[in-house]
C-alpha positions in Angstrom: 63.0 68.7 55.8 64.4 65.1 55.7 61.1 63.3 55.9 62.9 59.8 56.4 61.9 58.5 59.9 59.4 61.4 60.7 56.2 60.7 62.8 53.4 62.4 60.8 49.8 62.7 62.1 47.2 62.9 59.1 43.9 63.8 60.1 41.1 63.0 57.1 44.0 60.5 56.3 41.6 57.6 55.1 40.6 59.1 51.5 41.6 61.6 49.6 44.1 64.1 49.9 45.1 62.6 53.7 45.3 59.1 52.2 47.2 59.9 49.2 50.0 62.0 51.5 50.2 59.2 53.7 51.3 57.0 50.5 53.9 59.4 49.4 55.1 60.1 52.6 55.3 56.6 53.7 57.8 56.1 50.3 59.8 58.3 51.9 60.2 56.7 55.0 57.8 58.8 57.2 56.3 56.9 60.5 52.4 57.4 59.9 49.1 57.9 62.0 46.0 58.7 59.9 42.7 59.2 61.4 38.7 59.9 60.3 35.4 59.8 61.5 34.8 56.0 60.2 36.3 53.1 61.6 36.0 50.8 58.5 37.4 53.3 56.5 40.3 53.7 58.6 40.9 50.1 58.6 41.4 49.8 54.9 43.6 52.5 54.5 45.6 51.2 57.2 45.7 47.9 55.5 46.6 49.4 52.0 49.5 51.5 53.5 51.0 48.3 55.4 50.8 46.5 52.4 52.9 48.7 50.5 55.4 48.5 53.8 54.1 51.7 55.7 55.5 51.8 59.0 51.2 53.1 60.0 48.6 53.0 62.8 45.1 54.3 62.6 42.3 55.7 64.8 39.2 56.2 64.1 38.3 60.1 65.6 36.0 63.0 65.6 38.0 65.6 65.5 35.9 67.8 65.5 34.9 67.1 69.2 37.3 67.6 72.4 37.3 63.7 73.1 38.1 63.2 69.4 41.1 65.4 69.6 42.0 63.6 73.1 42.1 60.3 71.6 44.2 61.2 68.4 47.0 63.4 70.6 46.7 59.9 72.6 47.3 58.0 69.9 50.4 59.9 68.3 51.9 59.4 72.1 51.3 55.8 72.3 51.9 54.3 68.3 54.6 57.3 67.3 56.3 58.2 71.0 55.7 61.5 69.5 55.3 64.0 66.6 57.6 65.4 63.9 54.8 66.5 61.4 51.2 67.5 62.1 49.2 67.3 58.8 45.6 69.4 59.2 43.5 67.6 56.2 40.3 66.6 57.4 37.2 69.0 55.9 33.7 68.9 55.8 31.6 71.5 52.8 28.0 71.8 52.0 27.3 74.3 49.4 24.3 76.3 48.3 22.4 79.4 49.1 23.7 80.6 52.1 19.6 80.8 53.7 19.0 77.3 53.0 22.0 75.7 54.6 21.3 74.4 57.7 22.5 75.6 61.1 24.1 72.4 62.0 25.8 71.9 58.4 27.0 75.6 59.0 28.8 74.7 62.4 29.9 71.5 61.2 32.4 73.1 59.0 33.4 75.8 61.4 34.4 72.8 64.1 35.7 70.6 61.5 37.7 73.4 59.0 39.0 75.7 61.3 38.3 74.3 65.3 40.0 71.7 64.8 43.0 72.3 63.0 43.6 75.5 65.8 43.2 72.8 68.7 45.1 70.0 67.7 47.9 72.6 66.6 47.7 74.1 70.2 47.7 70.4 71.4 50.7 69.1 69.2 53.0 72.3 69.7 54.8 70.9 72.9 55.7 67.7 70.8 56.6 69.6 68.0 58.9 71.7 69.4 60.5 69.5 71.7 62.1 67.6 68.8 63.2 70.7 66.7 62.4 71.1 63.3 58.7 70.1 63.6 55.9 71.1 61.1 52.3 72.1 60.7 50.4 71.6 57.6 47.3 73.1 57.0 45.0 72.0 54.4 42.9 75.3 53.0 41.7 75.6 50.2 41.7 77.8 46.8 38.7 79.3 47.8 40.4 81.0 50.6 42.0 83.0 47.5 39.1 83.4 45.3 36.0 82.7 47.6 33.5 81.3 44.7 29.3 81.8 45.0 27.4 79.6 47.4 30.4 78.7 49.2 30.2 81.6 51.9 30.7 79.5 55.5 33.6 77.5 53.5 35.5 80.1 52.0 35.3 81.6 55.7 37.0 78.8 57.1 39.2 78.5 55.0 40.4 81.3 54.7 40.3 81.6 58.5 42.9 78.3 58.3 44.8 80.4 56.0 45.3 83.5 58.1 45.4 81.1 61.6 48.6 79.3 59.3 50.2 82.4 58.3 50.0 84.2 62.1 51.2 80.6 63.8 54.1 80.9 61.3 55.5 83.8 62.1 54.9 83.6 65.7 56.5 80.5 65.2 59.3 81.6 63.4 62.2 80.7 65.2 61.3 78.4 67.9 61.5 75.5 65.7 58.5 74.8 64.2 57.6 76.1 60.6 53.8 76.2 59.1 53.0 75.6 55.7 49.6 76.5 54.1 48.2 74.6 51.0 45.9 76.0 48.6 44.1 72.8 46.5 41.8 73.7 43.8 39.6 71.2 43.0 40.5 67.6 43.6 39.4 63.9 43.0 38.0 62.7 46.2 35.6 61.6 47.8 34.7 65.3 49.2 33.8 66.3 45.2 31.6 63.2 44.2 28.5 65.3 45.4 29.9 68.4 42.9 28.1 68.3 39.6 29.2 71.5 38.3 32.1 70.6 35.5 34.4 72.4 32.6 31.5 74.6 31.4 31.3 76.9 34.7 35.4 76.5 35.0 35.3 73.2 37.2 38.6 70.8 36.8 39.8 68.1 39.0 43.4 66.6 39.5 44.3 63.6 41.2 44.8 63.7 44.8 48.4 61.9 43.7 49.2 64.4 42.1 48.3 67.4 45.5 50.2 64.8 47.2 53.5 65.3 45.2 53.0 69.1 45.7 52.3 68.7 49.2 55.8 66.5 50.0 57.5 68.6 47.9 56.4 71.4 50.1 57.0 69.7 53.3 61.2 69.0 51.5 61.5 72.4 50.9 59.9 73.5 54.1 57.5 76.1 51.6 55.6 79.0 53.1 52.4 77.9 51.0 51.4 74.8 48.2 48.9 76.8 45.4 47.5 74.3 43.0 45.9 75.0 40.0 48.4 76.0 37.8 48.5 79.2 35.5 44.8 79.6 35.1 44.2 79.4 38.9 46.6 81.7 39.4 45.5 84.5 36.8 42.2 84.2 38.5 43.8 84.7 41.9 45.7 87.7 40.0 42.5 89.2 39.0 40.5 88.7 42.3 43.3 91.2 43.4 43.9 93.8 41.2 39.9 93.7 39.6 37.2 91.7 42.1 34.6 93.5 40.1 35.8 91.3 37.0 35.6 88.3 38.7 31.8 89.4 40.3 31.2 89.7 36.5 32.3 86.6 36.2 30.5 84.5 38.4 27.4 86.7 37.3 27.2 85.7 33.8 27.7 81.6 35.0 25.4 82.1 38.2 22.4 79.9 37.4 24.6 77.3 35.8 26.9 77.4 38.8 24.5 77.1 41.8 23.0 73.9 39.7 26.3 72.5 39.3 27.3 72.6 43.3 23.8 72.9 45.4 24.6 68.8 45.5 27.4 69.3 47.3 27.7 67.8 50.8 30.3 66.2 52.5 29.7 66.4 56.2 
């Protein structure tokens, strides 16, 4: 895909993963709306994409709630005249045992990791496909590959956005519109600050620069799916297949340091 003059809806485009995308697309010519939950956030990224010359608007959106959703699809109609690109990125986690997560924390990331992204596909589709050649990118996450300890309501979203993604693709598959599923392992953003756990139980973060390179160069060669990681994520992913038991072993003999390292982490 030419990404020069496409109209590209970020959601959770104001940190992070969204905000570094909407950089990198914007260098490539890309008309932008980015969106999240806080309106002084999505100020300043608006103001830091314009300054770089970032064709951008912002609105500040729950997607997670119908009125949310109404006032983004709203928005794309009214600042882009339409969509080319509809990026799924905003997330919510909250780790820990799965008895002492809360109810509300538990449906939070249900609405905001998998609701959300199914609606506002289901909403964008009739703009996507009336331009031809539209796209869908789904956010997941490498724990939709390798579903880690304490992590049981996310890895179940995500891994939920993964199989939604790879269904909508093929049904999809020829109308216009192509789906493309990416897999980040763990990242530098603001979603992580809460995550204590580090190298010793096998934690690593890249730069969300660098997921954004991956993700455009996805998006350019209109990929079926965006695994980060590199070759040790991807012998783990190996063995999760062919040997589960190995990686049960593995998580056994870290467990106590593991569930220390990530009960801190929230980002709801």
């Amino acid at each position: 895909m030419n990404i020069d003059g496409k109209r590209v809806l970020i959601t959770g485009g104001s940190s992070g993963i969204g905000l570094a995308t909407a950089h990198a697309l914007a260098l490539r010519g890309a008309r932008l709306l980015v969106t999240g939950r806080r309106s002084g956030l999505v100020d300043a990224a608006v103001d830091a994409l314009r300054a770089t010359g970032a064709d951008v608007y912002g609105v500040a959106a729950d997607v997670a709630t119908e009125d949310g959703r109404a006032m983004t699809m709203a928005a794309a109609t009214r600042y882009l005249g339409g969509l080319d690109i509809l990026m799924n990125n905003a997330g919510a986690v909250r780790a820990g045992r799965l008895e002492e997560i809360q109810e509300d924390e538990i449906r939070t990331m249900i609405e905001v990791d998998l609701v959300a992204p199914i609606m506002l596909a289901r909403a964008a589709l009739p703009m996507l496909k009336a331009e031809g050649g539209g796209m869908i990118v789904n956010v997941s996450s490498s724990i939709a590959l390798v579903a880690l300890p304490f992590y049981a309501t996310y890895a179940a979203v995500k891994a939920g956005l993964a199989s939604f993604g790879e269904s909508l693709r093929r049904e999809l598959n020829g109308d216009g519109v192509h789906v493309l599923t990416v897999y980040p392992s763990g990242t530098d953003t603001p979603m992580m600050a809460t995550n204590t756990a580090g190298a010793d139980v096998g934690f690593s973060l890249e730069s969300a620069a660098a997921v954004a390179a991956a993700i455009l160069d996805g998006i350019e060669r209109e990929a079926i799916a965006v695994v980060r990681g590199g070759p040790d994520r991807q012998a783990m992913i190996d063995l999760n297949r062919d040997d589960p038991r190995a990686v049960d072993a593995r998580f056994l003999s870290i467990k106590a340091a593991f569930e220390q390292g990530v009960r801190p982490h929230k980002a709801l």
